[in-house]
C-alpha positions in Angstrom: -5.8 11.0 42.0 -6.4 9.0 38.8 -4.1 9.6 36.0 -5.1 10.7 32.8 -6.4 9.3 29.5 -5.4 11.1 26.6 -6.0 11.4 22.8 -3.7 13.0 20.8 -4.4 14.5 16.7 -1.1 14.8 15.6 1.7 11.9 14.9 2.8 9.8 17.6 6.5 11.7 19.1 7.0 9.9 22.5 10.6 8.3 22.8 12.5 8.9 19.4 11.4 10.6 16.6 10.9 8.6 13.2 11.9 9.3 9.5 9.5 9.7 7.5 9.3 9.4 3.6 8.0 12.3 1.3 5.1 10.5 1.1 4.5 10.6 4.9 5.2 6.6 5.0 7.1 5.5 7.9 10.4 3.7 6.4 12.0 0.3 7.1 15.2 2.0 7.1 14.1 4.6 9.6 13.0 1.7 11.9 15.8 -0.6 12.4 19.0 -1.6 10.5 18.2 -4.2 7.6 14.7 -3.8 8.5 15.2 -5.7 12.1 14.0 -4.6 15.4 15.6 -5.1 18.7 13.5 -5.5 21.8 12.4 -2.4 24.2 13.9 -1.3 27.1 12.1 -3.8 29.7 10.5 -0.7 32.3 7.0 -0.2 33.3 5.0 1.9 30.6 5.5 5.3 31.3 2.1 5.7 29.3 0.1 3.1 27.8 0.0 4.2 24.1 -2.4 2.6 21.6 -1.9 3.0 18.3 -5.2 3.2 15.8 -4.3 1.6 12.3 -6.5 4.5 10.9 -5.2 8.1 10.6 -8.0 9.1 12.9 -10.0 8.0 16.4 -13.1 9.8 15.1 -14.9 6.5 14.2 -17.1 4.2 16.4 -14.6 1.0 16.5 -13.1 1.2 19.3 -16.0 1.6 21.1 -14.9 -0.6 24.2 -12.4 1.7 25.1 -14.6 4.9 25.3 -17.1 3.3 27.0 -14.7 1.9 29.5 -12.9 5.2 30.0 -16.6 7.1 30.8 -17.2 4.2 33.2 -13.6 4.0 35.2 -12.9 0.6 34.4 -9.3 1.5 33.7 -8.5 2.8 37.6 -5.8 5.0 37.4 -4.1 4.0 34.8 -2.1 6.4 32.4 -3.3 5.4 28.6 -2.6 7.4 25.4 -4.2 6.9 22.7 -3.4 8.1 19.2 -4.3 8.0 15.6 -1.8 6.1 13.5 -0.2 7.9 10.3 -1.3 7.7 7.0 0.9 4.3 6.4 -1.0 1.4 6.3 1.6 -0.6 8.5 2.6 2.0 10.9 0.2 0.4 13.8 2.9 -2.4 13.5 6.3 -0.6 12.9 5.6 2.2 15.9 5.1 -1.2 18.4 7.7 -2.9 17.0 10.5 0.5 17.8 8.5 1.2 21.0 6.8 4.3 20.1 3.7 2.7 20.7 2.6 0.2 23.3 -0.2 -1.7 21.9 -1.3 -1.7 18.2 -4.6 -2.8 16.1 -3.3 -4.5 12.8 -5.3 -6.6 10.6 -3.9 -9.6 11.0 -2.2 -8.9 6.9 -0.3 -5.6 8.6 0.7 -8.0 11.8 1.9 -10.5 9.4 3.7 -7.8 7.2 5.2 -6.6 10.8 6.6 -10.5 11.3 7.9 -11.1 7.6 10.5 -7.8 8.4 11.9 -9.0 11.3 9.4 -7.3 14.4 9.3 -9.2 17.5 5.7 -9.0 18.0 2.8 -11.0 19.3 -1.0 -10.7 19.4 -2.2 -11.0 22.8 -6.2 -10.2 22.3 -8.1 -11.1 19.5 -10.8 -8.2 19.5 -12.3 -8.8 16.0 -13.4 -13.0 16.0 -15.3 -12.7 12.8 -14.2 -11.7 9.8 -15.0 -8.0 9.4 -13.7 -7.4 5.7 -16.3 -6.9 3.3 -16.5 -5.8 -0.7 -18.5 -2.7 -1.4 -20.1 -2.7 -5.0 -22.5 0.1 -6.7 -25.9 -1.2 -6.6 -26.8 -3.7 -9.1 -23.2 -4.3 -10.2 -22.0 -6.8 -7.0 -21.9 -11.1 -7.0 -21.8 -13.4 -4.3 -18.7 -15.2 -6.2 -15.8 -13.2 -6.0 -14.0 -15.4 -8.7 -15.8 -12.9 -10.8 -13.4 -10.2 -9.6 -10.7 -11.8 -11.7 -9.3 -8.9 -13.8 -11.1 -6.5 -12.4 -10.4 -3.5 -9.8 -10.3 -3.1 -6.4 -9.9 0.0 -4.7 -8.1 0.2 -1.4 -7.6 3.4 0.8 -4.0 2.0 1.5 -1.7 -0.4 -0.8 -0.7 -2.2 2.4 -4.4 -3.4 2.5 -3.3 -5.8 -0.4 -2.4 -8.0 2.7 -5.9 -8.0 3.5 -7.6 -8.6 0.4 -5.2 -10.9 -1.1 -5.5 -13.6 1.6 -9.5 -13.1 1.9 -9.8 -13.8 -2.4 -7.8 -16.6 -2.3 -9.1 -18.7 0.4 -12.9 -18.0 -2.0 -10.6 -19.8 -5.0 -9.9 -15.9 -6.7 -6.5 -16.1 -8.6 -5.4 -13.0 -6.6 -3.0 -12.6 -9.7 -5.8 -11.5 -12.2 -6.8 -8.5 -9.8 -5.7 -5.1 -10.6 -5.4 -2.8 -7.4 -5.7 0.8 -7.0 -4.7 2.8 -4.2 -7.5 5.5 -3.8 -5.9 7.0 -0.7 -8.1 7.4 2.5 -10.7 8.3 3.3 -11.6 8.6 -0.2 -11.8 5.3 -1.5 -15.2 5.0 -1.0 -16.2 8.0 -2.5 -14.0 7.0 -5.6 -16.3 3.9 -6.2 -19.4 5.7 -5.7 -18.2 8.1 -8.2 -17.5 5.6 -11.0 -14.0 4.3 -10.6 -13.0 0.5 -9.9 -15.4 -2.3 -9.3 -15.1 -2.8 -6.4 -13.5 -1.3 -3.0 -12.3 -3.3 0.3 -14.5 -2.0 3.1 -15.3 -3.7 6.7 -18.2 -3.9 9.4 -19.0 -0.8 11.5 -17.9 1.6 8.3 -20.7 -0.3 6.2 -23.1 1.9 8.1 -21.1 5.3 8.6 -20.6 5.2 4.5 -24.2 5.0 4.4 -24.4 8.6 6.6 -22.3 10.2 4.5 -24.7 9.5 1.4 -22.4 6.2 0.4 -25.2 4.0 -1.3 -23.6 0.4 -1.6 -24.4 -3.6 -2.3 -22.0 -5.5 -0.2 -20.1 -9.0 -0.3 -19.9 -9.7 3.3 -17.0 -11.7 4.9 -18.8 -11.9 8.2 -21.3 -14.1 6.5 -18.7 -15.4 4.2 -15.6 -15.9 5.5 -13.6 -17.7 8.2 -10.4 -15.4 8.5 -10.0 -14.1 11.5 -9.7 -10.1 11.7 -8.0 -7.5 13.3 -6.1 -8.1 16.9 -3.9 -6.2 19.4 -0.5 -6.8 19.3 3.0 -5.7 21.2 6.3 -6.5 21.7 6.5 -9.9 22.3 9.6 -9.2 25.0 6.7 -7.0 27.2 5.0 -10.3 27.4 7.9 -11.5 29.3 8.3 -8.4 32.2 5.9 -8.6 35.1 5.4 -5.1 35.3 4.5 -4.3 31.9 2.8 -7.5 32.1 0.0 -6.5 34.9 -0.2 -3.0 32.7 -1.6 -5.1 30.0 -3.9 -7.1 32.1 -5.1 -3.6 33.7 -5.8 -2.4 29.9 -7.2 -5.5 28.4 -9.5 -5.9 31.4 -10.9 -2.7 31.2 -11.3 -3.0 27.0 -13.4 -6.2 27.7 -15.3 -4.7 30.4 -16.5 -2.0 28.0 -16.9 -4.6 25.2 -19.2 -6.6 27.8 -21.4 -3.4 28.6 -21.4 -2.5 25.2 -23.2 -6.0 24.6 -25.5 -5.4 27.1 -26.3 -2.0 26.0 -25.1 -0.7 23.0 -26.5 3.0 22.8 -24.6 3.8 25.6 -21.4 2.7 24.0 -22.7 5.3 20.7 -23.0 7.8 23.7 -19.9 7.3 24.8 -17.8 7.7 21.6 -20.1 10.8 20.5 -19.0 12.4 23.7 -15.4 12.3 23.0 -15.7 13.6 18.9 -19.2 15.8 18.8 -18.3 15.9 15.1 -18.8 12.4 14.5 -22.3 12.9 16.6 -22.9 15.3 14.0 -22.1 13.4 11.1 -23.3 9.6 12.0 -26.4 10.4 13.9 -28.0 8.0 16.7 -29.8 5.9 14.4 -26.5 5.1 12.1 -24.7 5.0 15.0 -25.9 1.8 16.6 -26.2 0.1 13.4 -22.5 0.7 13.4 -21.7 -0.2 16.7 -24.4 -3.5 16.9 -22.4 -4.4 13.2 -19.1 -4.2 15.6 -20.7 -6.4 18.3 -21.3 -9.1 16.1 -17.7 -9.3 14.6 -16.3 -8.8 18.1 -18.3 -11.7 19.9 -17.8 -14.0 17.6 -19.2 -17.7 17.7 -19.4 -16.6 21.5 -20.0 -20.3 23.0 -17.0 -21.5 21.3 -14.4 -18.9 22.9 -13.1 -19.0 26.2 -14.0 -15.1 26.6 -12.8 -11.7 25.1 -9.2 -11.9 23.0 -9.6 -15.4 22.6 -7.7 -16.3 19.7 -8.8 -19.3 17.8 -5.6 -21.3 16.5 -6.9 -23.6 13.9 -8.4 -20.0 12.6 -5.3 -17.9 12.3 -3.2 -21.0 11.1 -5.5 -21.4 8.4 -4.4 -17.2 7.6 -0.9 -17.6 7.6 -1.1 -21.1 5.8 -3.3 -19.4 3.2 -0.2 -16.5 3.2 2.1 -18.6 2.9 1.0 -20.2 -0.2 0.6 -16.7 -1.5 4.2 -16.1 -0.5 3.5 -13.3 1.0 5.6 -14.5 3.7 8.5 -16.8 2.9 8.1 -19.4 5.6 5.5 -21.2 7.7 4.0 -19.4 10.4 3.1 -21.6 13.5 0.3 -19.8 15.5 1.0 -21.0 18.6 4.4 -19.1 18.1 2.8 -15.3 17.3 -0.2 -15.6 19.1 -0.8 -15.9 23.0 -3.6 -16.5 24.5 -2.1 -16.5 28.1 -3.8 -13.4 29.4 -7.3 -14.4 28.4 -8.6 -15.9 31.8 -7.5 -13.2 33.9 -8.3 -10.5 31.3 -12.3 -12.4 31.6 -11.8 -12.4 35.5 -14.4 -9.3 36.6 -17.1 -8.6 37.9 -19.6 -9.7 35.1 -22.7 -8.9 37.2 -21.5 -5.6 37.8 -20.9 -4.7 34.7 -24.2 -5.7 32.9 -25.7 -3.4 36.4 -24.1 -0.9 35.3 -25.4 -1.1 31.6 -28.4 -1.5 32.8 -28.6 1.6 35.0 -27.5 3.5 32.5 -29.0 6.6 31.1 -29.7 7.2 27.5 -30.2 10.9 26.5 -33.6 11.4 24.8 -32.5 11.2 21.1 -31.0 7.5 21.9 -33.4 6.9 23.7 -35.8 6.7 20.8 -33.2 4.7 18.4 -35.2 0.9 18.1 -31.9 -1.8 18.9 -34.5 -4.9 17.9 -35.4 -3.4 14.6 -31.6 -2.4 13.4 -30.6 -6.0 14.7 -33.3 -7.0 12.3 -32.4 -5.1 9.4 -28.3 -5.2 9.7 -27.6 -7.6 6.5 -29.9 -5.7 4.1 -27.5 -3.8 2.0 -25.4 -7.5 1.6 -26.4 -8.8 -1.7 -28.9 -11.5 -2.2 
């Protein structure tokens, strides 16, 4: 009998429960003594819980999971998976205390996780292109972001500093002259559109479900522009170490890149997927919006696609450029080596399916009618027209 994957709505409560400020941010204090954290217990995962760093699932990024769940690539394993709360580091601090298995920082929030003492490493580099992007009303964007200096920039979360900050500086911003406001989520968007700030952090995949929701924007695109790596899964760096914990990984990553591959091959079916699981978002997003979304995903999450050594791959010279680029920003106090945070150990046997059957199974796949008629070619086509020119 195959276990069960679940999705939960309300705060992660597995194991211990966590302080929480009045603001409904998770405390260092309530994490660990002097803001350090001890390793886990060293068991097999009772469940594999995942931990979204947005305080919902109902959005079309983690597409490779629902399509891998509707197509049993998982087996039998027992997988959680839950929205994170409205903290912007929480994805890092519920890994690092073992409420969570497996979380999906930006690689600021992993570093932010590092700098206060959590064990943690990223073992699958999902996002291989820069997906952070700068919304501006139409007319009032640039393709120089020096010309951000003392201006504002509107972030759904003020942990997303350790995003933006790293991103401006390595285009030669003096990060110092930029004025941030914390617009709260998910309304940040909606706070630019209405008048306030110049400018608001956004990434690839939302670009096109802020367009369903009537979010009419000129973009600065980092996918085009930039060569920061983006968002990765990360764990305790100690369940790296247990071999039974270890071939849970390997079962989960597997099945993530299985439905990352058949998303490739045929993305509507991934849309389909995820639509299943939240009819609201269906409702919302649409087919059309929907595959713009998920085909804006596919590009971040491939990558230069010759030049990795499959899905997760992390590129080193990449990431040290990040945490050099932090560093000098003192966001963290001392030098991060990659090699030290960052494992790519798992990658070959994560790649190490059946290929062939996967694209089969893509390809026998059957779109409903209203998918059916969305044209792939001609959204591939279009994807880059809201960037600015």
């Amino acid at each position: 009998m195959k276990k069960s994957i679940e999705t939960q709505g309300t705060g992660v409560t597995r194991r211990r429960l966590l302080q929480v400020s009045g603001a409904g941010a998770l405390t260092i204090a309530a994490l660990g003594a002097g803001g350090r954290f001890g390793p886990a217990a060293a068991e097999a995962y009772e469940t594999f819980t995942w931990i979204s760093p947005r305080g919902t699932l109902e959005v079309l990024d983690d597409y490779g999971f629902w399509i891998a769940k509707k197509m049993g690539y998982f087996d039998d394993m027992d997988i959680k998976m839950e929205p994170g709360p409205s903290d912007g580091t929480a994805t890092v601090k519920l890994v690092a205390v073992g409420q969570a298995d497996m979380g999906f920082p930006s690689p600021g929030i992993f570093v932010f996780g590092l700098e206060n003492g959590m064990d943690l490493k990223s073992v699958f580099h999902i996002a291989a292109r820069d997906t952070f992007s700068f919304a501006f009303r139409k007319g009032e964007g640039t393709n120089d972001l020096k010309d951000l200096e003392g201006k504002t920039i509107l972030l759904g979360s003020a942990a997303w500093q350790s995003i933006t900050d790293p991103l401006l500086a390595s285009q030669g911003v003096d990060v110092s002259k930029i004025n941030y406001v914390e617009a709260g989520w998910p309304t940040w968007g909606t706070a630019l559109a209405n008048g306030e700030g110049d400018a608001a952090l956004a990434w690839e995949g939302l670009r096109a479900e802020w367009e369903s929701t009537g979010l009419d924007f000129e973009y600065w695109l980092g996918v085009q522009n930039s060569s920061l790596p983006a968002n990765s899964y990360v764990i305790r760096a100690a369940d790296l170490e247990d071999p039974e914990r270890r071939e849970q990984l390997l079962k989960f990553l597997r099945g993530v890149s299985m439905g990352l591959e058949f998303a490739h091959h045929n993305p509507r079916a991934a849309v389909e997927a995820v639509f299943e699981e939240f009819p609201t978002l269906a409702t919302n997003v649409g087919p059309e919006l929907g595959t713009t979304s998920i085909l804006q995903q596919i590009n971040v999450n491939r990558g230069d696609w010759d030049n990795r050594e499959g899905w997760g791959w992390h590129d080193m010279a990449g990431w040290q450029s990040l945490f050099d680029e932090m560093h000098k920003l003192e966001q963290v106090k001392s030098p991060i080596a990659a090699e030290d945070v960052l494992s790519n150990d798992l990658i070959a046997e994560i790649n190490d399916f059946d290929h062939a059957k996967v694209k089969a199974d893509a390809d026998a796949y059957v779109l409903g009618e209203e998918m059916q008629a969305v044209d792939v070619e001609e959204i591939r086509a279009n994807m880059f027209n809201s960037a600015i020119q």
